[in-house]
C-alpha positions as CSV (number, residue, x, y, z in Angstrom):
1,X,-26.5,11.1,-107.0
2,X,-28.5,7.8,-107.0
3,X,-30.3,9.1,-103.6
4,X,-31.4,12.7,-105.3
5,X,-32.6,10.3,-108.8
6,X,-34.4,8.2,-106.4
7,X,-36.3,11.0,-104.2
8,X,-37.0,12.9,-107.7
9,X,-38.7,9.5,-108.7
10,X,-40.8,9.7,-105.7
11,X,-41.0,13.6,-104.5
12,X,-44.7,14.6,-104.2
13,X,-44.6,16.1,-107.7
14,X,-43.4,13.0,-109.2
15,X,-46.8,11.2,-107.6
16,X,-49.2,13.1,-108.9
17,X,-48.2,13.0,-112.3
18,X,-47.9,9.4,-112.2
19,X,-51.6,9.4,-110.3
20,X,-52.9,12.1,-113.7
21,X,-51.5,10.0,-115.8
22,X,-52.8,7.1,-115.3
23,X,-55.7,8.8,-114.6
24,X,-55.7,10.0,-118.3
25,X,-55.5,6.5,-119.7
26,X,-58.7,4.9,-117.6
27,X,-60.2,8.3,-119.1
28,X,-59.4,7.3,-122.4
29,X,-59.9,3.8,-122.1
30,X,-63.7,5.2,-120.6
31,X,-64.3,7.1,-123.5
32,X,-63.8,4.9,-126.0
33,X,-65.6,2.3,-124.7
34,X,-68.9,4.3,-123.9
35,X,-68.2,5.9,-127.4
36,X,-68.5,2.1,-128.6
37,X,-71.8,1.7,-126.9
38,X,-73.1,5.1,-128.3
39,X,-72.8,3.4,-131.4
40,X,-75.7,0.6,-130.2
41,X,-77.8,3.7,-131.3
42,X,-77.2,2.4,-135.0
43,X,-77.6,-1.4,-134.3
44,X,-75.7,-4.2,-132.9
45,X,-73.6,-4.8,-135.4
46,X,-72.8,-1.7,-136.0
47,X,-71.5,-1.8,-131.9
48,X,-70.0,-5.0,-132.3
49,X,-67.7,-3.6,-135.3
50,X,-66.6,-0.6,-133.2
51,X,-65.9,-3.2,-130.9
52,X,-63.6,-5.0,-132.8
53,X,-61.2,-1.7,-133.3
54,X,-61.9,-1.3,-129.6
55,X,-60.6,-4.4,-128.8
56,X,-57.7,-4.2,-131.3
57,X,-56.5,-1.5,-129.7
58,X,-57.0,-2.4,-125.7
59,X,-56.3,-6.5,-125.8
60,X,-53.0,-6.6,-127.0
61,X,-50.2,-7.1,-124.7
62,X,-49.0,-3.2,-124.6
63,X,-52.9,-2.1,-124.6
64,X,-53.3,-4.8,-121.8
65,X,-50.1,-3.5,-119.7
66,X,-50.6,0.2,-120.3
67,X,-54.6,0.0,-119.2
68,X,-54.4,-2.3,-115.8
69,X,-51.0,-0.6,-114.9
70,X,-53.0,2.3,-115.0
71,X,-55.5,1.0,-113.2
72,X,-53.7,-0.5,-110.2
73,X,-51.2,2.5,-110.0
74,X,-53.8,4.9,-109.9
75,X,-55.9,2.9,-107.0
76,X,-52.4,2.5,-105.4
77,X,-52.0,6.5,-105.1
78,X,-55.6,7.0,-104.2
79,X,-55.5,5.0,-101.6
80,X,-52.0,6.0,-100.5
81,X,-53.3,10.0,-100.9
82,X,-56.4,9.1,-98.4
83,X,-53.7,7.5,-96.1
84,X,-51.3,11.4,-96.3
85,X,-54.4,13.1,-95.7
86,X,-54.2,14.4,-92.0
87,X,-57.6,15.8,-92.1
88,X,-60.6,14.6,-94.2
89,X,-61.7,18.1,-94.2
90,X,-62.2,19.2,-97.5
91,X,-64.1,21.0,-100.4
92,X,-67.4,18.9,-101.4
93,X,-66.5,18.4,-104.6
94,X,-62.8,16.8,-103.9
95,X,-64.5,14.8,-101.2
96,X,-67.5,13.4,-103.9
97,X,-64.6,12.3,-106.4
98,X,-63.3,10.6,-103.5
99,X,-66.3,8.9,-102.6
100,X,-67.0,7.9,-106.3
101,X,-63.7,7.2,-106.8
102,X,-63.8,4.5,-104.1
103,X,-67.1,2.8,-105.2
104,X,-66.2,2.2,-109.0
105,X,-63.8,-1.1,-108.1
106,X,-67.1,-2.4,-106.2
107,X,-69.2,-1.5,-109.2
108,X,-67.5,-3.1,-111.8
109,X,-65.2,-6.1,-110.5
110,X,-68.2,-8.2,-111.9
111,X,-68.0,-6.6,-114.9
112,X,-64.9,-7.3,-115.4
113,X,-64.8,-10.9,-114.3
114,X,-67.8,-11.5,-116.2
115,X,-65.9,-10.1,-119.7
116,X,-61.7,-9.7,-119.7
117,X,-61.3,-12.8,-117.3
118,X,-64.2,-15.1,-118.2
119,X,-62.8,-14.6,-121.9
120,X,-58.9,-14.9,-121.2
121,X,-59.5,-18.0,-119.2
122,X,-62.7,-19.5,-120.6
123,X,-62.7,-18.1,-124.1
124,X,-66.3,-17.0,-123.4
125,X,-66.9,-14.6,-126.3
126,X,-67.7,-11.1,-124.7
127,X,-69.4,-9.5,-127.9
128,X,-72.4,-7.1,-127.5
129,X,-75.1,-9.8,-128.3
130,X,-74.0,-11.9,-126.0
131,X,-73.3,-9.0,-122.8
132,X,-76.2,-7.1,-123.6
133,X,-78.6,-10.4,-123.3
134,X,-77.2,-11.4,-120.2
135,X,-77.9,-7.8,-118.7
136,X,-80.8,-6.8,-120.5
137,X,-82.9,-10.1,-120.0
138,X,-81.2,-12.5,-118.1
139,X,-80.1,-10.3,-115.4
140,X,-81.8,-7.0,-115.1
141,X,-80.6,-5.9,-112.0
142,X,-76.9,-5.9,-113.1
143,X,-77.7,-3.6,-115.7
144,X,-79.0,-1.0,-113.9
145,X,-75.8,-1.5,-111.6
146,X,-73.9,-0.9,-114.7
147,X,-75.3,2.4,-115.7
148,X,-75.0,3.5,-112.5
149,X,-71.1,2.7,-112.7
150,X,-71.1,3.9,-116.1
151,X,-72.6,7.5,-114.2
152,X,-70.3,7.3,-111.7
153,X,-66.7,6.6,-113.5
154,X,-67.6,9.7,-116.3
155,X,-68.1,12.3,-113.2
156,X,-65.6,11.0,-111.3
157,X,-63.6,11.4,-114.2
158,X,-65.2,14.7,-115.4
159,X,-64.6,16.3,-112.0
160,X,-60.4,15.2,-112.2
161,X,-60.4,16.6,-115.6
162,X,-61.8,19.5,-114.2
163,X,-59.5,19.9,-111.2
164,X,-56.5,19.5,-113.5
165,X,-57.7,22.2,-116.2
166,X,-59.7,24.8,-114.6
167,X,-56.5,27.4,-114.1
168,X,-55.3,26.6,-117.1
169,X,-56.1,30.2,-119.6
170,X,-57.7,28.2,-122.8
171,X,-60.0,26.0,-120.7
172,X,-62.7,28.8,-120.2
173,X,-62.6,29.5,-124.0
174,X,-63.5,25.5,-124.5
175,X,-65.3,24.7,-121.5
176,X,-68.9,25.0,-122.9
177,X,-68.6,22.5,-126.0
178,X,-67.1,20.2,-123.3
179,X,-69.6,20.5,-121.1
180,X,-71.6,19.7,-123.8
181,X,-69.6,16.1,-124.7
182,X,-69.4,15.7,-121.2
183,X,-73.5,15.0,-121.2
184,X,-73.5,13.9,-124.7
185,X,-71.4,10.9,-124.4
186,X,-73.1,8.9,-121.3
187,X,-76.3,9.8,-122.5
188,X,-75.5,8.4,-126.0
189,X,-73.8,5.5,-124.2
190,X,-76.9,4.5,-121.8
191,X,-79.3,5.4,-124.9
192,X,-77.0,2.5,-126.8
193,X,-77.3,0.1,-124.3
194,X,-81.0,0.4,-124.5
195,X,-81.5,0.8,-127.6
196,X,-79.8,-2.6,-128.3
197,X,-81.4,-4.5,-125.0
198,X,-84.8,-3.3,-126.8
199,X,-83.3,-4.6,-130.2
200,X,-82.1,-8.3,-128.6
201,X,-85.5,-8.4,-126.4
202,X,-87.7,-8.3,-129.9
203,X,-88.9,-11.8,-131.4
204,X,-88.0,-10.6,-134.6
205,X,-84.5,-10.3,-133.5
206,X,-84.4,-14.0,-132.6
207,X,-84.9,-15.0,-136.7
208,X,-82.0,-13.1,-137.6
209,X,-79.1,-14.1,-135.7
210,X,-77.5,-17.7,-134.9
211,X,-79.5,-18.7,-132.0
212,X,-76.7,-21.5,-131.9
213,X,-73.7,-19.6,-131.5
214,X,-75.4,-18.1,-128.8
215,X,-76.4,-20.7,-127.0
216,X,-72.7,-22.7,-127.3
217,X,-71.2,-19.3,-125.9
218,X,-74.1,-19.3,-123.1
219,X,-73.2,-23.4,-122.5
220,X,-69.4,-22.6,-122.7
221,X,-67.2,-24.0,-120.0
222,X,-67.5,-20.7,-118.4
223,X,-71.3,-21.0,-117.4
224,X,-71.6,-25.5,-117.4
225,X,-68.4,-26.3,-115.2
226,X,-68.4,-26.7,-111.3
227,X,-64.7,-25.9,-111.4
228,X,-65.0,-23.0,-113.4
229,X,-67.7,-21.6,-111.5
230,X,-65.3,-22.4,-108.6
231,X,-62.6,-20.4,-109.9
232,X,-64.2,-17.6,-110.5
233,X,-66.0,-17.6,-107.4
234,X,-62.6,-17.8,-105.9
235,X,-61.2,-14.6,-108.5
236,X,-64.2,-12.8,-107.4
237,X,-63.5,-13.1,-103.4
238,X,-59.8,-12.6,-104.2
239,X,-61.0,-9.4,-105.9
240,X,-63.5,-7.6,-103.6
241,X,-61.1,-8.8,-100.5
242,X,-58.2,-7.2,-102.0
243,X,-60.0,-3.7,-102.5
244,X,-61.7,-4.0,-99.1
245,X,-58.9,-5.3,-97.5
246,X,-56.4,-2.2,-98.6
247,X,-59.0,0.1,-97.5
248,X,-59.4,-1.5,-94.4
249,X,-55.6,-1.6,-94.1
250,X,-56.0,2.3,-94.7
251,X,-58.9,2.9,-92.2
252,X,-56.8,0.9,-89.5
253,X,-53.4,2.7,-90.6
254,X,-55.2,6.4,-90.1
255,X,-57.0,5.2,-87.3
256,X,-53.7,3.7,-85.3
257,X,-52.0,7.7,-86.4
258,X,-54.9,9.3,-85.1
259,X,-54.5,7.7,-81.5
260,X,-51.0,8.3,-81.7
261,X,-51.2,12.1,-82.1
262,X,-53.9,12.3,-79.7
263,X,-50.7,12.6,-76.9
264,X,-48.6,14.7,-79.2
265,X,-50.1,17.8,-80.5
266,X,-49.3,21.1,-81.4
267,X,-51.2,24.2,-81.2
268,X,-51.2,26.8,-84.2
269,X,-52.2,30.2,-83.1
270,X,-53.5,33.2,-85.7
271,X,-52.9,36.7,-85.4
272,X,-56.7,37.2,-85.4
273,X,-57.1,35.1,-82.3
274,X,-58.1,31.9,-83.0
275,X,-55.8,28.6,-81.4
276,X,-56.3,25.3,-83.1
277,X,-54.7,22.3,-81.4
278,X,-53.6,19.5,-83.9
279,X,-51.4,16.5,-84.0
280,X,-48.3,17.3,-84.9
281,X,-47.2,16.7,-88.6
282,X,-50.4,18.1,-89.8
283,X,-50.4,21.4,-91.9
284,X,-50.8,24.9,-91.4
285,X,-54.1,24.5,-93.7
286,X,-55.0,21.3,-92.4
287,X,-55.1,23.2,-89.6
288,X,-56.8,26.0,-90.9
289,X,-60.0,23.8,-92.3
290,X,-60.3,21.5,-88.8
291,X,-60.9,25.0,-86.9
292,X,-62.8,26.3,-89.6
293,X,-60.4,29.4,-90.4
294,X,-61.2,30.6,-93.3
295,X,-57.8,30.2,-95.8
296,X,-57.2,30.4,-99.8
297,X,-55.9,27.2,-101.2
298,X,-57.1,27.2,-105.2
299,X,-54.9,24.3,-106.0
300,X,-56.5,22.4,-103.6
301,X,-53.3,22.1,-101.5
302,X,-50.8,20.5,-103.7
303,X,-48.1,23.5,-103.5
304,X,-48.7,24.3,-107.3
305,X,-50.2,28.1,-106.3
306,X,-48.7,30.5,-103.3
307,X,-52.5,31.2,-102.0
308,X,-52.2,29.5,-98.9
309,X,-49.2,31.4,-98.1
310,X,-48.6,32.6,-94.4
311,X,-46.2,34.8,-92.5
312,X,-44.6,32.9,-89.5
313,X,-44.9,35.4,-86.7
314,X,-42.6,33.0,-83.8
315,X,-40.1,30.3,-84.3
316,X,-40.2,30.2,-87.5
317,X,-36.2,29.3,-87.7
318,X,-36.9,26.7,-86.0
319,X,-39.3,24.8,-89.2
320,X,-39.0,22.0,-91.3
321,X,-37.3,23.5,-94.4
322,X,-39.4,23.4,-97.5
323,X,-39.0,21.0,-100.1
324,X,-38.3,21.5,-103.7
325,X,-42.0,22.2,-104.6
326,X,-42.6,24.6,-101.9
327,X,-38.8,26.3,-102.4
328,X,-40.0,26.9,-106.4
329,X,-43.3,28.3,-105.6
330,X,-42.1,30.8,-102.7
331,X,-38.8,31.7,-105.1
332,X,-41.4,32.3,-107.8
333,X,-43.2,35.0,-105.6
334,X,-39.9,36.1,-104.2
335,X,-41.4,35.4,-100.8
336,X,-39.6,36.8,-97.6
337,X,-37.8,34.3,-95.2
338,X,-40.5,34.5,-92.8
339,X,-43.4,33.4,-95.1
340,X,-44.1,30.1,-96.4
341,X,-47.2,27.7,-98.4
342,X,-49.9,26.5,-95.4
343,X,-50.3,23.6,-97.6
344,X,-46.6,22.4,-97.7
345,X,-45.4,23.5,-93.4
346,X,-45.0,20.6,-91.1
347,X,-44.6,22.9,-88.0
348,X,-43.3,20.4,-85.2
349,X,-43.8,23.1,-82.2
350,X,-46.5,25.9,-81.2
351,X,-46.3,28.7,-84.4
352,X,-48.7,31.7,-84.7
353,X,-49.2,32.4,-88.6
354,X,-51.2,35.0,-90.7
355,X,-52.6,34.3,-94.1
356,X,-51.4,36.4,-96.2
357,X,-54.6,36.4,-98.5
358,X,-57.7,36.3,-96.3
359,X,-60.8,35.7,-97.6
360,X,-64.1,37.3,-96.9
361,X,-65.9,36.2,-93.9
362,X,-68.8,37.4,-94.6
363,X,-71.5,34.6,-93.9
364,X,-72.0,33.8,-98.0
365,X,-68.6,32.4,-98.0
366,X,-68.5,29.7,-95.2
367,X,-65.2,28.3,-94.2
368,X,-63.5,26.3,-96.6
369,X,-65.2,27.1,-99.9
370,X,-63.6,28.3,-102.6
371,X,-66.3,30.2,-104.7
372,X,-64.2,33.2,-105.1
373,X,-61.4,33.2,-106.5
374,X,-58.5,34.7,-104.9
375,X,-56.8,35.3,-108.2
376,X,-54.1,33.6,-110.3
377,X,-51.3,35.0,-113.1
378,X,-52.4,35.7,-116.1
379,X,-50.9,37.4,-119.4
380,X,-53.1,40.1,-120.5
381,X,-53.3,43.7,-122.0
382,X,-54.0,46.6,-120.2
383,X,-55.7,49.8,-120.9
384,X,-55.9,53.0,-119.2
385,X,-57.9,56.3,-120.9
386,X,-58.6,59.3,-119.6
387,X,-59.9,62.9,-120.8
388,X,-57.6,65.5,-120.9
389,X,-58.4,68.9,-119.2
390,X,-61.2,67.7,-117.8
391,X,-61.4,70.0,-114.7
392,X,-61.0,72.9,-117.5
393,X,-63.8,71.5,-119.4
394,X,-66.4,71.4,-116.5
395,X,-65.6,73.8,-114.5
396,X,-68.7,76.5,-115.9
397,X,-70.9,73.3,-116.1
398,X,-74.0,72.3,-114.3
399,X,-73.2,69.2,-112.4
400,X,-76.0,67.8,-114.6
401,X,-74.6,68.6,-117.5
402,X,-71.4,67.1,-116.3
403,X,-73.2,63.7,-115.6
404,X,-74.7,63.9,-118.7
405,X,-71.1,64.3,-120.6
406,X,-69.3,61.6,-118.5
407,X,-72.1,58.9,-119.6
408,X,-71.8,59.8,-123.1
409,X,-67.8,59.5,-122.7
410,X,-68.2,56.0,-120.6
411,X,-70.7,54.9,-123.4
412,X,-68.3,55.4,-126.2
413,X,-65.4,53.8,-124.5
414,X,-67.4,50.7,-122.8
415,X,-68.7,50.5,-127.0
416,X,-65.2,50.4,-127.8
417,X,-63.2,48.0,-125.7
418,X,-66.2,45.2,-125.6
419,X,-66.6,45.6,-129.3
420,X,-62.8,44.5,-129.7
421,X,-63.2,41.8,-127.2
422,X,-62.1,43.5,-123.9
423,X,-64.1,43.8,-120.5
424,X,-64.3,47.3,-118.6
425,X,-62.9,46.7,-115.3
426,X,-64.1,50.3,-114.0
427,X,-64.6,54.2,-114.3
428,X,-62.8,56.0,-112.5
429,X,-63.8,59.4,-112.4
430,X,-63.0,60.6,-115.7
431,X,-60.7,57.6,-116.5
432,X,-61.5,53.9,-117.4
433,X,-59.6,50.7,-117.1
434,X,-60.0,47.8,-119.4
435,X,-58.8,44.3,-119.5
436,X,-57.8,42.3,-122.5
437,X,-56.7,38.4,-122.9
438,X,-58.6,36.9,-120.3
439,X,-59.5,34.7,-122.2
440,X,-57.3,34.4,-125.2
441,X,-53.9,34.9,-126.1
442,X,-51.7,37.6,-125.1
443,X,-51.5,38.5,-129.0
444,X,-55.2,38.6,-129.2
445,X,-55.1,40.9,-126.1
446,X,-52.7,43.2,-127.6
447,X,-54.9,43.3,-130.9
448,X,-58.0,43.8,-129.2
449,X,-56.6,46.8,-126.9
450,X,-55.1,48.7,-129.7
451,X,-58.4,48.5,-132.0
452,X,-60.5,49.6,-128.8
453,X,-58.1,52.5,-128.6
454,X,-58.5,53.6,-132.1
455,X,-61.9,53.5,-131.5
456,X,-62.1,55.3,-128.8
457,X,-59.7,57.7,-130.5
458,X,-62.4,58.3,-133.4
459,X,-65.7,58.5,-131.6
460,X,-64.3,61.2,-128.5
461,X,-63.4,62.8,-132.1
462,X,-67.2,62.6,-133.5
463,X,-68.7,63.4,-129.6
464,X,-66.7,66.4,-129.3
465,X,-67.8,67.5,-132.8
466,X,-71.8,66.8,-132.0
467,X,-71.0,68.5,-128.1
468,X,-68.7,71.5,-130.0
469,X,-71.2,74.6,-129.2
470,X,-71.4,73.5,-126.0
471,X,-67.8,72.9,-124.7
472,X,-65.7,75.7,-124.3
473,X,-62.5,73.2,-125.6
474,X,-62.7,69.8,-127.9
475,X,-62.2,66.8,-125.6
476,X,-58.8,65.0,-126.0
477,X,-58.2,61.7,-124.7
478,X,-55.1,60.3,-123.6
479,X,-54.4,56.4,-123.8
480,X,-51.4,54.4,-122.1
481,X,-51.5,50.4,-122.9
482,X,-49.3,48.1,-121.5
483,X,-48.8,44.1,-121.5
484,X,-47.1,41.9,-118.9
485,X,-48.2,39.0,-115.9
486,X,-50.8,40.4,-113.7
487,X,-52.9,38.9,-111.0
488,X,-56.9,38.4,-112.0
489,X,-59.6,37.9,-109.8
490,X,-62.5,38.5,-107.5
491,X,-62.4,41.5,-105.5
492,X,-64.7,43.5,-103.5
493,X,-67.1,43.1,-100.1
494,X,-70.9,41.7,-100.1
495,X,-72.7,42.2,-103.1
496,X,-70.1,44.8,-104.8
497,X,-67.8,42.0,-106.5
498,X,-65.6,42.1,-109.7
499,X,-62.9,40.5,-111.8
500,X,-59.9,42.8,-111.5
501,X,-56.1,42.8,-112.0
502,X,-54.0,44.0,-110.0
503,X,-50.0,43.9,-110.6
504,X,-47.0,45.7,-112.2
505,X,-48.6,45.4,-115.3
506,X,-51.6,47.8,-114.2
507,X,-49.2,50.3,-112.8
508,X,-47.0,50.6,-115.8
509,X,-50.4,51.3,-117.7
510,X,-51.5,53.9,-115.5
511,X,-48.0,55.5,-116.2
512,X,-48.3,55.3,-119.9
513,X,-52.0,57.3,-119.6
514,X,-50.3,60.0,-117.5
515,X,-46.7,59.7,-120.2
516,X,-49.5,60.4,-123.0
517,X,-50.9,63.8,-121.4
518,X,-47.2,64.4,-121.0
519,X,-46.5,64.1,-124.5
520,X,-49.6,66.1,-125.7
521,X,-50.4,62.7,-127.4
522,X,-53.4,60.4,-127.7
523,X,-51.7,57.3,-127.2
524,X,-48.9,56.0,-125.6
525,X,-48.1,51.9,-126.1
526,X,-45.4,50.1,-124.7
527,X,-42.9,48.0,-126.6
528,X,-43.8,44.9,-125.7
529,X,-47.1,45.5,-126.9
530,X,-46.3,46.7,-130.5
531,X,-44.6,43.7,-130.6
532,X,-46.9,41.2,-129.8
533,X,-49.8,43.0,-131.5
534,X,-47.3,43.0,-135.0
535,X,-48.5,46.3,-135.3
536,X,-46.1,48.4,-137.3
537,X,-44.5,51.1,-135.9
538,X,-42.2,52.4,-138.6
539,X,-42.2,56.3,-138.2
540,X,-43.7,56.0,-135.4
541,X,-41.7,58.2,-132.6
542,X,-40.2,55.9,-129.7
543,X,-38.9,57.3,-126.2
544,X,-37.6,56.0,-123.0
545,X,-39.1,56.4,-120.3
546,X,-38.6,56.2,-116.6
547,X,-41.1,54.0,-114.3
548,X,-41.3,54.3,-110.7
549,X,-40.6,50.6,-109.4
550,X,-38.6,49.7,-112.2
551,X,-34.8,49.8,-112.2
552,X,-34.3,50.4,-116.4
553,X,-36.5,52.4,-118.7
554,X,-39.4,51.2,-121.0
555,X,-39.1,51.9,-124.1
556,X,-42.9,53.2,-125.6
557,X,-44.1,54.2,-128.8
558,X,-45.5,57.9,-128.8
559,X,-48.4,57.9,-130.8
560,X,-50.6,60.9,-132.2
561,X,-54.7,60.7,-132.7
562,X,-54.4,60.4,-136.6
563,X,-51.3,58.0,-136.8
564,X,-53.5,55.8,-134.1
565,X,-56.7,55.7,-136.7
566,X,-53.5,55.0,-139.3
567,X,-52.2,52.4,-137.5
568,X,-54.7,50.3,-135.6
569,X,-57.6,51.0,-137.9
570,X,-56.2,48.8,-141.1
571,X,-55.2,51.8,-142.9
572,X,-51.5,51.2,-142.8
């Protein structure tokens, strides 16, 4: 038991929360304090009092513990993640967080010394006047080396935020005003800095302040005494040759592995042909990105989606069995025996694989990119519409005519379902398929789809009252909506492209339009979607019906055009 507690402590999973998490806390901590300089804006004192609740909050012995624990676990795991990675081949933006990730130790270890440790051990008072005169007139040169680290932690910290919320469903909803903060708050912060260099740098300034204080902090042991200029000097080397040192250690550790596997390789072969030779204990995508095979990987290669999945084709009883990560996500997609995540397989002998989601190749999507998106689960709503009789209704038309009616229909219905909040997802001959929640709630998505369908209901009611002396029967539509997990994302070859779903959840849709034109209704809505739209259904007539795929029966509500204007117009 004590050897499962202690590989749960440490399993991959465990890792990266403890390298988000402490990522979230320097994130914070960043925040705050450019938030405090923002406030420089105002005036200096107005900065030094937001300083003091700054400081409140960060120098006391469980803000002190919480922020450099953070600090030194998270350049522990970065460090330790650059050493894991077999292949350096990656997407540019995980490789420019890398980069800036490594440079912000070498940017601000001055800093630091210069406020937290000159002030612990020297009681050298780090307030703004003080900082800010140092940088902005004694000292120029750091302070441009401070905005630039300033620059550099906030996108390095921007892009992880990023990474860690971009599948998430709300985080397209609140992306703009972030993006928004996310310039607002350096800008505000370098704008501060300025703004109270420019302040400080004025003669008048000099007449208002204690010119005294200032100069007893400047003359503080800190500044006047060899031995404190000694140890520091001494903290500062210890510093930088701590950092450089571990990354050297890192360097030298990668390089030694790299000789190593030089003499023991493995070759992975592909169904379409290509053979890439790597050292064994690298991964199936590792693999993939040296040889520049295209492969899906939208977490990035932490096991958390089943993209990068592959069918073993040889030997594949012979592999490493997959850890608890890769045995959740491959139970989760009830995988096959035979297919497991590129990211997570260790093969230790010659395998020939087959992505099981293969990217385009065409030349606008070079290897290793991920700028479409190979899709991910999502709850939506689903709609499916579709004009009864048609072949009846057209068959005496010109084919112009018949254009002419179809646009009108498509109109009304494209009207309806973007009005309520939905996206068409396409026409398909005299049918149309619409998408709801992809960016809300499944509740919302449920709402949305049953307004557009009342819509739709009441204006193929008003066309085929305009279009009556022309059509030898009134149209009738018939409407099937359905809710459940399906699959969204980019479809399509070259410049033909679109968000679709594809999934159960579709199918079952599809069923209800054709269970609607059965029943000699205009709608027919699934349980689950009365439900979660509260819509109320009493005397409303409910059925059971079969669905191919599907072992028990859905229950659906039959609906007919004037109860669907009742009941999804607000007339109920």
């Amino acid at each position: 038991m004590a050897t499962l507690a202690v590989s749960s402590i440490f399993s991959e999973r465990s890792i990266r929360r403890a390298r988000l998490g402490s990522g979230l806390v320097m994130f914070v901590f960043a925040t705050l304090h450019f938030s405090n300089h923002a406030l420089g804006l105002i005036s200096v004192d107005a900065a030094d009092d937001g300083r003091r609740l700054f400081m409140a909050l960060w120098r006391n012995p469980l803000g002190t513990l919480l922020l450099y624990g953070a600090i030194f676990t998270h350049i522990g795991l970065v460090l330790r993640s650059i050493y894991v990675r077999r292949s350096l081949v990656m997407p540019k933006t995980e490789m420019a967080q890398i980069v800036l990730g490594l440079a912000i130790p070498l940017l601000l270890i001055d800093h630091v010394i210069g406020t937290r440790i000159a002030h612990s051990l020297f009681h050298f008072r780090d307030d703004y006047e003080a900082i800010v005169r140092l940088l902005w007139i004694t000292a120029p040169a750091n302070a441009v080396r401070q905005i630039t680290a300033l620059v550099v932690i906030w996108i390095h910290g921007c892009i992880g935020l990023h990474f860690w919320l971009r599948y998430r469903v709300w985080y397209a909803q609140i992306a703009a005003p972030l993006l928004a903060v996310a310039i607002l708050v350096p800008v505000l912060a370098i704008l501060g800095f300025i703004e109270m260099g420019r302040t400080i740098a004025e003669p008048a300034y000099e007449g208002t302040v204690d010119r005294r204080r200032y100069e007893e902090n400047i003359n503080a042991r800190y500044y006047s005494d060899p031995e404190a200029q000694r140890q520091i000097a001494m903290i500062r080397a210890g510093l930088y040759g701590s950092f450089s040192g571990a990354l050297l250690i890192v360097v030298a550790a990668r390089t030694r592995r790299r000789w190593k596997e030089r003499v023991d390789q493995i070759t992975v072969h592909y169904q379409s042909g290509e053979s890439i030779q790597v050292p064994r204990g690298f991964t199936v995508l590792e693999a993939s990105r040296l040889g520049g095979v295209p492969h899906y990987s939208v977490c990035g290669g932490k096991g958390q989606c089943s993209t990068c999945r592959v069918q073993v084709l040889s030997n594949y009883e012979n592999l490493p069995p997959p850890d608890k990560l890769e045995q959740s996500t491959l139970k989760r997609i009830n995988a096959a025996a035979d297919v497991r995540l590129a990211c997570q397989l260790h093969p230790v002998e010659d395998i020939t694989v087959v992505p099981l989601l293969v990217p385009a190749t065409e030349t606008s999507l070079p290897a290793n990119s991920q700028e479409t998106s190979p899709g991910r689960e999502r709850e939506i709503a689903v709609l499916f519409c579709d004009i009864r009789n048609f072949t009846t209704l057209t068959e005496t038309r010109l084919p112009f005519d018949i254009v002419f009616l179809l646009n009108r229909y498509f109109a009304l219905v494209g009207n309806a379902v973007e009005q309520a909040g939905g996206r068409i997802d396409k026409f398909i001959g005299d049918g149309a398929m619409a998408l709801f929640g992809i960016g809300n709630s499944p509740e919302e998505a449920c709402r949305q789809a049953l307004a557009a369908a009342a819509a739709i209901a009441r204006d193929i009611e008003k066309l085929s009252a305009e279009l009556s002396d022309e059509l030898s029967i009134p149209l009738r539509i018939a409407i099937g909506i359905h809710t459940g997990p399906a699959v969204v994302g980019t479809l399509g070859y070259g410049r033909v492209r679109s968000t679709t779903a594809i999934g159960d959840t579709v199918n079952v849709a599809s069923r209800l339009e054709s269970a609607a034109k059965e029943f000699d209704v205009a709608l027919v809505i699934s349980e689950p979607v009365a439900l979660r739209a509260g819509a109320d259904v009493t005397g409303v007539e409910s059925r059971e019906i079969s669905v191919r795929g599907r072992a028990l029966p859905l229950k659906v509500y039959v609906v007919s055009r004037d109860k669907t204007l009742e009941l999804f117009t607000g007339k109920n």
